[in-house]
C-alpha positions in Angstrom: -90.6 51.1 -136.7 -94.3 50.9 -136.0 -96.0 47.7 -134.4 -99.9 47.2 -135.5 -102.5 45.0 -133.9 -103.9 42.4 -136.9 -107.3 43.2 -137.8 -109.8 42.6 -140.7 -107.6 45.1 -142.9 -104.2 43.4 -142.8 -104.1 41.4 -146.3 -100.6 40.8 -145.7 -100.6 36.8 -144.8 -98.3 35.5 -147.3 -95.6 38.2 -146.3 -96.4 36.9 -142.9 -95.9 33.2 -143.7 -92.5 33.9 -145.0 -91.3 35.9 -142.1 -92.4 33.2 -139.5 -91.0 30.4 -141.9 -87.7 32.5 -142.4 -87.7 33.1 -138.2 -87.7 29.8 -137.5 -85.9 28.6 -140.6 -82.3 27.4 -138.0 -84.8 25.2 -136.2 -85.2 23.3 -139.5 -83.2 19.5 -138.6 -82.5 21.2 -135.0 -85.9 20.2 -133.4 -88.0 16.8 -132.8 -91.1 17.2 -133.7 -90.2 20.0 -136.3 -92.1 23.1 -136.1 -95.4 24.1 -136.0 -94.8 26.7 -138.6 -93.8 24.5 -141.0 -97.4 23.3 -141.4 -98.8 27.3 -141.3 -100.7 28.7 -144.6 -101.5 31.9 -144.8 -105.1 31.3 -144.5 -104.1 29.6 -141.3 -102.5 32.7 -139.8 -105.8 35.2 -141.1 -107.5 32.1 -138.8 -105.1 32.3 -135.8 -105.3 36.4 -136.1 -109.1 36.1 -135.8 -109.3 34.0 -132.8 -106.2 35.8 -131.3 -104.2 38.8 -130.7 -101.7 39.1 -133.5 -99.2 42.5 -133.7 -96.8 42.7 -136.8 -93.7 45.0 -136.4 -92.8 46.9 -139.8 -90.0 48.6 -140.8 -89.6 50.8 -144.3 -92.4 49.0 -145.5 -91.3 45.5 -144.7 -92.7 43.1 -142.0 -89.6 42.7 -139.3 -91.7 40.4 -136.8 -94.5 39.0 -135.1 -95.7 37.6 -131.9 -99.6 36.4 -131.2 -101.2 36.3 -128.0 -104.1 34.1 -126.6 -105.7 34.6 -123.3 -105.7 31.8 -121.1 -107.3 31.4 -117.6 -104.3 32.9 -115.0 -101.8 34.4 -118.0 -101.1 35.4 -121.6 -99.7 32.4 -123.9 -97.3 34.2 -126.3 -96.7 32.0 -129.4 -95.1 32.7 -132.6 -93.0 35.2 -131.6 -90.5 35.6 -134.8 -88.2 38.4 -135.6 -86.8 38.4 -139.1 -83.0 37.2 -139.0 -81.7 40.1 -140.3 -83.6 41.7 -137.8 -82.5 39.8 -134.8 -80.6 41.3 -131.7 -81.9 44.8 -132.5 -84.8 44.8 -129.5 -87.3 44.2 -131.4 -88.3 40.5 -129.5 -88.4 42.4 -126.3 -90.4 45.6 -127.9 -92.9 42.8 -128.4 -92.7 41.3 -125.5 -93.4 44.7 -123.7 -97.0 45.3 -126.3 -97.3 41.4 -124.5 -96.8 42.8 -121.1 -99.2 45.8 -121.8 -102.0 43.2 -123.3 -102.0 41.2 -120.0 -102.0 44.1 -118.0 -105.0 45.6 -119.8 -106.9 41.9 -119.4 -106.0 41.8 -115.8 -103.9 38.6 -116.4 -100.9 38.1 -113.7 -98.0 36.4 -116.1 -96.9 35.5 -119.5 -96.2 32.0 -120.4 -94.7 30.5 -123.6 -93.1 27.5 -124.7 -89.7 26.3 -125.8 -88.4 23.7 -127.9 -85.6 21.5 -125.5 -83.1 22.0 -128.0 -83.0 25.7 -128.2 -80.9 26.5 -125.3 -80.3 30.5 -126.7 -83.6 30.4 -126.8 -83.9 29.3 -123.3 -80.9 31.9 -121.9 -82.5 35.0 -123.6 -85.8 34.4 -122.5 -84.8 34.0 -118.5 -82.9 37.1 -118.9 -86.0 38.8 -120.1 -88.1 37.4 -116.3 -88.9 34.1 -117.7 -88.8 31.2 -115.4 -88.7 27.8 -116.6 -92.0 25.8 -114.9 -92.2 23.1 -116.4 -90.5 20.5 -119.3 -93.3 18.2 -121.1 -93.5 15.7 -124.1 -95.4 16.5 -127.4 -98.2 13.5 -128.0 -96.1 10.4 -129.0 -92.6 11.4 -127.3 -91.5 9.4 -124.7 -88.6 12.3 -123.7 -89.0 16.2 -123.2 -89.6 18.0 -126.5 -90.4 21.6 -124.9 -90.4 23.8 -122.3 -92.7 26.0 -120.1 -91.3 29.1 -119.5 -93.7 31.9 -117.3 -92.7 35.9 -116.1 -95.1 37.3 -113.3 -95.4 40.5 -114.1 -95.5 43.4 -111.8 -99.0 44.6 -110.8 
């Protein structure tokens, strides 16, 4: 398996698209608001890879997984973190976690944060087991009740 940081010479977006979209494909009718995904175009993620750090994750020629990171003022906000589901519970989410780990380290930032959806309790449970703390549970614009949460690991300096 080799993981690449996205550049100018990835072309590979639509292959991309369906990797998130089939990642996140058992949130479909499990989440309110549904996904952010579901509104991602290809052109979108060639976009998102420009104004952050995107890694893909192949294996035998196929994309497996993805994560992007965007600075932020005291950590690393990791979105879109999405191992294929055939994929899943190989170590490949926390092989990308660690290339998130390194990033931050190399920008002198003190922590990762990410966010949750409320529903997703897995999600929730694999996450603290990999140093993630929850901080903080918040509303997407229009819900009255918690739709996500915050999760944050400090990282070792």
């Amino acid at each position: 398996m080799t993981i690449i940081r996205l550049d100018r010479s990835f072309t590979r977006w639509d292959e991309l698209l369906a990797l998130i979209l089939a990642a996140f494909a058992s949130m479909n009718g499990r989440i309110d608001p549904p996904s952010s995904a579901l509104r991602l175009t290809a052109q979108a993620l060639a976009e998102k890879a420009e104004a952050e750090i995107g890694h893909v994750a192949i294996e035998e020629g196929k994309l497996t997984g993805c994560l992007f990171l965007r600075p932020e003022a005291d950590c690393l906000y990791v979105g879109k973190l999405a191992v294929l589901p055939t994929a899943q519970g190989e170590g490949l989410g926390r092989r990308l976690l660690a290339i998130a780990e390194e990033t931050a380290a190399a920008l002198d930032l003190p922590a990762l944060r990410l966010e949750t959806r409320i529903e997703l309790t897995d999600n929730h449970a694999v996450f603290a087991a990999w140093g993630f703390s929850r901080t903080a549970e918040k509303a997407h614009p229009g819900f009255a009740r918690t739709t996500f949460v915050e999760m944050r690991k400090v990282l070792a300096r």
